[in-house]
C-alpha positions as a LaTeX table, in Angstrom:
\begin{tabular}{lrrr}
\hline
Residue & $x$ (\AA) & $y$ (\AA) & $z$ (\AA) \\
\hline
Unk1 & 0.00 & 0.00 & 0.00 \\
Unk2 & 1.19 & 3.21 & $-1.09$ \\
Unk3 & 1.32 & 6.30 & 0.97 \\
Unk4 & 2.45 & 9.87 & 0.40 \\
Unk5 & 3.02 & 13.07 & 2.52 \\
Unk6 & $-0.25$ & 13.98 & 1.21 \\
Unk7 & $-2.29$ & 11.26 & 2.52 \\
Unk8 & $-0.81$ & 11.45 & 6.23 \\
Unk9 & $-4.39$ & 12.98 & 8.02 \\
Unk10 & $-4.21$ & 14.31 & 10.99 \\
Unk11 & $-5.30$ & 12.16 & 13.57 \\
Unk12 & $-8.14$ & 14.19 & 15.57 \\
Unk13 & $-7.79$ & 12.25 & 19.04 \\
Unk14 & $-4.40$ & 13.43 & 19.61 \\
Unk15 & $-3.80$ & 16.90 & 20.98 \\
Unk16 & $-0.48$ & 17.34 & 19.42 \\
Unk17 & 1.38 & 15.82 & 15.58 \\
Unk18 & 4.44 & 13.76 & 15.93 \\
Unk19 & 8.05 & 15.81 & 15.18 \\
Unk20 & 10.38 & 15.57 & 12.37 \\
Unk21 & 12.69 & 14.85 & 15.35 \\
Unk22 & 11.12 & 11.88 & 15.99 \\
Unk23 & 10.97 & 10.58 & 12.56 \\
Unk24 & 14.61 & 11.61 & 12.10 \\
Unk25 & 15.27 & 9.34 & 14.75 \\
Unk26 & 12.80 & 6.29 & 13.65 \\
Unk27 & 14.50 & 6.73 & 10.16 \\
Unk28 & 17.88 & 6.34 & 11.94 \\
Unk29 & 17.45 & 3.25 & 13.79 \\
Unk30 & 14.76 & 1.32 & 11.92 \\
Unk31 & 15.91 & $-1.95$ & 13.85 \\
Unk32 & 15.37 & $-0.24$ & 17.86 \\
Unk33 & 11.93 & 0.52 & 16.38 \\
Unk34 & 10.92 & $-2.76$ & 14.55 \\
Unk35 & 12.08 & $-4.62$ & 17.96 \\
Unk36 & 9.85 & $-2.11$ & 19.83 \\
Unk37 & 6.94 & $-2.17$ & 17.40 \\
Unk38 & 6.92 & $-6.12$ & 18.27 \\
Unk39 & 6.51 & $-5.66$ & 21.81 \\
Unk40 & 3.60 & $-2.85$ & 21.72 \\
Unk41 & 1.48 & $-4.99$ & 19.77 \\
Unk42 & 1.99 & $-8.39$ & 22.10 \\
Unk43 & 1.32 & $-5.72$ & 24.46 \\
Unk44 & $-2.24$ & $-3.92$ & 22.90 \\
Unk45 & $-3.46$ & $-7.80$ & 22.68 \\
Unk46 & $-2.66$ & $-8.02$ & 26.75 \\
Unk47 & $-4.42$ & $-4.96$ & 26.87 \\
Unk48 & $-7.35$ & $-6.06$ & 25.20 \\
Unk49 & $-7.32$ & $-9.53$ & 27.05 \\
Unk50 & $-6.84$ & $-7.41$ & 30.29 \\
Unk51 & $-10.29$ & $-5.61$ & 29.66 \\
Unk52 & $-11.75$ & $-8.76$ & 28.51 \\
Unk53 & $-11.12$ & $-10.26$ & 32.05 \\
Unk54 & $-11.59$ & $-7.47$ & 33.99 \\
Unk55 & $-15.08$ & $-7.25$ & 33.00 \\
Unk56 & $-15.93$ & $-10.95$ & 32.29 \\
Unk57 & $-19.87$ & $-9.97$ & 32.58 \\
Unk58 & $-19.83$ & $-7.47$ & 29.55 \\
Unk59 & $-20.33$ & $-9.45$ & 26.41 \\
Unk60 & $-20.47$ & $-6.46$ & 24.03 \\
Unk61 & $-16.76$ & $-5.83$ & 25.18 \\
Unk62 & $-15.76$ & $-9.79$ & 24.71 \\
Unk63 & $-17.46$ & $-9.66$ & 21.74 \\
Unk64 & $-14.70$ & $-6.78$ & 20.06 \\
Unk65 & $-11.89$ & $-7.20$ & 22.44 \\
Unk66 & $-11.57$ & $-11.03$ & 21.31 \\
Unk67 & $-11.04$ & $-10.58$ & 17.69 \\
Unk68 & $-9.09$ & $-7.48$ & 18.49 \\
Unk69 & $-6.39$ & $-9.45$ & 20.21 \\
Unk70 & $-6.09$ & $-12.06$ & 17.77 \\
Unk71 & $-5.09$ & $-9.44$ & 15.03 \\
Unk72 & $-2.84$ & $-7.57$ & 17.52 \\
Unk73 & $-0.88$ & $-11.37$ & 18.10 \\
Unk74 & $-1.05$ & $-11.23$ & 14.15 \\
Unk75 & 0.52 & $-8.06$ & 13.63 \\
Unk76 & 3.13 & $-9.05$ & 16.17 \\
Unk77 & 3.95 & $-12.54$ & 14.34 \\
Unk78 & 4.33 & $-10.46$ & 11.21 \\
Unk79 & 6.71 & $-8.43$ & 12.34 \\
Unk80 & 8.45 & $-11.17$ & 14.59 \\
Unk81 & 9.08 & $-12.58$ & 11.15 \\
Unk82 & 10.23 & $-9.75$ & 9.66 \\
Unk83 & 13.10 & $-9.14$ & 12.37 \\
Unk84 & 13.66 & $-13.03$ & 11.65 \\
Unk85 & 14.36 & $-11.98$ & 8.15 \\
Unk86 & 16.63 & $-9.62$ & 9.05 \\
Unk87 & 18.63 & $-11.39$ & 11.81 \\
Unk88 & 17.40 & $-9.22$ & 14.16 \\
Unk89 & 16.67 & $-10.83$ & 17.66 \\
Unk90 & 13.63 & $-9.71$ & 19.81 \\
Unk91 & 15.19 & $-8.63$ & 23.04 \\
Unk92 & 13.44 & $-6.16$ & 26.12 \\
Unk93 & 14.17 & $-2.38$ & 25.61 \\
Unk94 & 13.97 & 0.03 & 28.04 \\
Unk95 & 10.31 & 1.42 & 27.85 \\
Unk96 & 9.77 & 4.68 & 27.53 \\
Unk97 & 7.63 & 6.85 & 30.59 \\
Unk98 & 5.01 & 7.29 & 27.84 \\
Unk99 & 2.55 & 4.10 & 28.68 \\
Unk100 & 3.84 & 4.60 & 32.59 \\
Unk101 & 1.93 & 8.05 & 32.93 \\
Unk102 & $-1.04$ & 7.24 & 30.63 \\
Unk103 & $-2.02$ & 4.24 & 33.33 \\
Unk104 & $-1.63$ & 6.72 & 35.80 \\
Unk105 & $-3.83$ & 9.13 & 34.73 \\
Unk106 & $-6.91$ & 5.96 & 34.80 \\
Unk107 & $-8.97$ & 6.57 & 37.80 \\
Unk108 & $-9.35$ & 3.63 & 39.66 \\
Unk109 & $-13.14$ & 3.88 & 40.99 \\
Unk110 & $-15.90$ & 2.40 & 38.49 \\
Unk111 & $-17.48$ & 3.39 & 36.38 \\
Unk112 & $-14.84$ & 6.14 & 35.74 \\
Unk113 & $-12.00$ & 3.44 & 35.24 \\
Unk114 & $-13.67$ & 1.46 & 32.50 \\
Unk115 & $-14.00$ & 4.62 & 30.37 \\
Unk116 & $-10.44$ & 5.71 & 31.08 \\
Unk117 & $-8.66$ & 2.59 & 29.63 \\
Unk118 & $-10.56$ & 2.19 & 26.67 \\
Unk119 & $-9.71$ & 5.67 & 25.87 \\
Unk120 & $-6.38$ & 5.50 & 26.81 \\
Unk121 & $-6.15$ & 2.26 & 24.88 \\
Unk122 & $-7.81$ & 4.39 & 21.91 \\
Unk123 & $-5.21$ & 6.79 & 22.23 \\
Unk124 & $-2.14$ & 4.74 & 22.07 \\
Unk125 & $-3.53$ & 3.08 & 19.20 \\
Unk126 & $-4.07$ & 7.05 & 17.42 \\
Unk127 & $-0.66$ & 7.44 & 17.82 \\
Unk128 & 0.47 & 4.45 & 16.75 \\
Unk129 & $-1.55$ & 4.93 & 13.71 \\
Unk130 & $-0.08$ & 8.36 & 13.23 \\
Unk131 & 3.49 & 7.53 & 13.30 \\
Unk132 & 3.05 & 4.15 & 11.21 \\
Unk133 & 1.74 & 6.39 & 8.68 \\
Unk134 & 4.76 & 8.84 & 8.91 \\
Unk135 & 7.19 & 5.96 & 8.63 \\
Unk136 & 5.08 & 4.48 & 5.51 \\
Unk137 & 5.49 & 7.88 & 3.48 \\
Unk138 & 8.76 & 8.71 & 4.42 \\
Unk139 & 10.69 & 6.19 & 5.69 \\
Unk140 & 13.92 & 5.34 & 3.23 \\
Unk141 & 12.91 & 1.50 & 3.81 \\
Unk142 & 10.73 & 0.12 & 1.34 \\
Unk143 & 10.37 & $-3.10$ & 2.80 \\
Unk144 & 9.67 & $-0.90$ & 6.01 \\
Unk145 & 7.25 & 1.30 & 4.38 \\
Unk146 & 5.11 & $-1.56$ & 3.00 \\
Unk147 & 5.16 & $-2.87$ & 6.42 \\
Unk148 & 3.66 & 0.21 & 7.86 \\
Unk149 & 1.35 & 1.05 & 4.99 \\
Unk150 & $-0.18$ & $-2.36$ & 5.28 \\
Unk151 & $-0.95$ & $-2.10$ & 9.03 \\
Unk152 & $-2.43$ & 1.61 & 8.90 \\
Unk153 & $-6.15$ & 0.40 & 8.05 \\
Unk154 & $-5.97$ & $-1.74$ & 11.02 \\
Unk155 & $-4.66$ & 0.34 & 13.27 \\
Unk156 & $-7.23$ & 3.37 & 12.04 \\
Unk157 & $-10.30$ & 0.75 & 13.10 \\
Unk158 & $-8.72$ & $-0.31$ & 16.75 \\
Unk159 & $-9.06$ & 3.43 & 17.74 \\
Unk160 & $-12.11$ & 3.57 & 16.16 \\
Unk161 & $-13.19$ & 0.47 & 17.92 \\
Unk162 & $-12.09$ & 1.79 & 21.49 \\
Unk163 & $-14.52$ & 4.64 & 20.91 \\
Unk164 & $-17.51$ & 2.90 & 20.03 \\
Unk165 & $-17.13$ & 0.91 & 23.14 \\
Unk166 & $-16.96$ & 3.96 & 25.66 \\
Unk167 & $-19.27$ & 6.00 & 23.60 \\
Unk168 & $-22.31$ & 3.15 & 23.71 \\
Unk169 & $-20.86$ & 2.85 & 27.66 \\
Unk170 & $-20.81$ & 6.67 & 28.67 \\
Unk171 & $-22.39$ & 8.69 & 25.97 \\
Unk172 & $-20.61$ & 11.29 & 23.29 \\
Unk173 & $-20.38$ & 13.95 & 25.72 \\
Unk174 & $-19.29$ & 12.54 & 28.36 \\
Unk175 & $-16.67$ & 10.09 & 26.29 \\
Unk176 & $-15.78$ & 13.58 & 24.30 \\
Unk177 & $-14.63$ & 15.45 & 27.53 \\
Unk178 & $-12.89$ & 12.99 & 28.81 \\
Unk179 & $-11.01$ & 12.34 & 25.97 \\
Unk180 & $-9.50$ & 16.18 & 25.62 \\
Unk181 & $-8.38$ & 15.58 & 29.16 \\
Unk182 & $-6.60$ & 12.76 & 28.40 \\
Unk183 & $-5.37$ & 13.68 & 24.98 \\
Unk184 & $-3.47$ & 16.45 & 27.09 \\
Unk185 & $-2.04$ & 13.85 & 29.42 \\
Unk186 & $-0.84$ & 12.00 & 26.47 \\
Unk187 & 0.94 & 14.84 & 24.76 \\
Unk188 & 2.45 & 15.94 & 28.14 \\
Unk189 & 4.15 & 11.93 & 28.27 \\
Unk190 & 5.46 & 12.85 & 24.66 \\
Unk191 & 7.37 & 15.88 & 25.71 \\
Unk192 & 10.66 & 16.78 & 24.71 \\
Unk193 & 12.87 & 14.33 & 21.93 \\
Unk194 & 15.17 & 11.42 & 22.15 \\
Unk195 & 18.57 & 12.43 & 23.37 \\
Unk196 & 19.88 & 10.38 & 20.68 \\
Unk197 & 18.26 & 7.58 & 17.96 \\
Unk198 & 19.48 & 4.93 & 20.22 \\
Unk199 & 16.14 & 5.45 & 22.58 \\
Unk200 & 14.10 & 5.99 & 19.57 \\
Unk201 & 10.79 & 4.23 & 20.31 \\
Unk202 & 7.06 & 4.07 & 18.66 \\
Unk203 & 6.00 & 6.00 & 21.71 \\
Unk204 & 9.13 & 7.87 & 22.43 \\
Unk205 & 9.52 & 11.51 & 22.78 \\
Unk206 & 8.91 & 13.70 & 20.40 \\
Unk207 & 5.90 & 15.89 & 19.31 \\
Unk208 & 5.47 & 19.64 & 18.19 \\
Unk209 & 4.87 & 21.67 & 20.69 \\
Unk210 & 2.92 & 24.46 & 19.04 \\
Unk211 & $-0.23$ & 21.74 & 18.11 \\
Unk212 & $-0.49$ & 21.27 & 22.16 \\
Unk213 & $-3.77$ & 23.74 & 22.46 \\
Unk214 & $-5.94$ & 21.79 & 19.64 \\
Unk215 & $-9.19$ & 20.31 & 20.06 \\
Unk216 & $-9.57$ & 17.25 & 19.90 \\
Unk217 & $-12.86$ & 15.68 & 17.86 \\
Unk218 & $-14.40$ & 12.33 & 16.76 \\
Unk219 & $-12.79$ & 11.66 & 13.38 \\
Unk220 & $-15.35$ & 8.68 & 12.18 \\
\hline
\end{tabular}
């Protein structure tokens, strides 16, 4: 799948766009970020398995989370295989503060924590989205940029799906305000850049700054 500069939208949930510092960096060290791109999608299917079993009595949420997961484990074989290709191992990395301070800002009473992680699952999937489609119009990779292209659709409907599940839960307006708070909270984890490509991450520092004041709004 093809994608140019063009065809990179703006993805409404976030409060702030990624940095050409950060895709400087991803462009840099496209093996740091394939190994890291393996591990956030074995972890968005724990996620979604998480939720499932947190709320066991919730069908409607079993009933997307399940097939959610299985194409999150997908999306990880596929680029387990890739790295294979490549004689890359899978190895840890040291995480980034990013998915640290979004768990923190979930409030732990119900109903309130329900809605908070499936938006701040929603929103880790925006940005994922956002940078994947960064790296698939201008990364100098073409095997790379396939990779990316191919998983933006994907990634596009697991946001999308997060919504829908808080919005038939909580309402627009309520799922809408909460979302701007959050969006906040999620640029603020993005703050400042890498130090050096060598801690380049998918959810790594780097955003521009200016964007930080935007409204965010349903995109679908």
């Amino acid at each position: 799948m093809a994608v140019t500069q063009a065809a990179v939208a703006r993805v409404k949930w976030l409060a702030a766009p990624t940095s050409g510092a950060w895709l400087a960096a991803a462009c840099a060290r496209p093996d740091l970020l394939l190994i890291d791109h393996a591990h956030c999608e074995r972890k968005a299917a724990g996620v979604a398995l998480q939720l499932m079993f947190r709320y066991p009595s919730d069908m409607g949420l079993a009933q997307v989370l399940s097939p959610l997961a299985r194409e999150e484990l997908e999306h990880f074989e596929l680029v387990l295989q890739l790295l294979e290709r490549r004689g890359i191992a899978l190895r840890p990395l040291p995480a980034p503060a990013y998915g640290a301070a979004l768990a923190k800002a979930v409030r732990r009473d119900e109903p309130a924590r329900l809605l908070d992680s499936l938006l701040v699952a929603g929103l880790i999937e925006a940005r994922s989205h956002e940078r994947m489609a960064l790296l698939a119009a201008d990364g100098p990779d073409p095997e790379l940029r396939a990779l990316y292209g191919e998983l933006l659709a994907s990634e596009a409907r697991h946001f999308g799906l997060y919504w829908v599940l808080a919005e038939e839960r909580y309402g627009r307006e309520l799922t809408t305000a909460r979302l701007q708070e959050l969006a906040v909270v999620e640029t603020e984890a993005l703050a400042g850049d890498c130090e050096s490509p060598e801690q380049v991450r998918m959810h790594s520092g780097g955003i521009d700054q200016p964007g930080c004041n935007q409204k965010v709004k349903k995109t679908f």
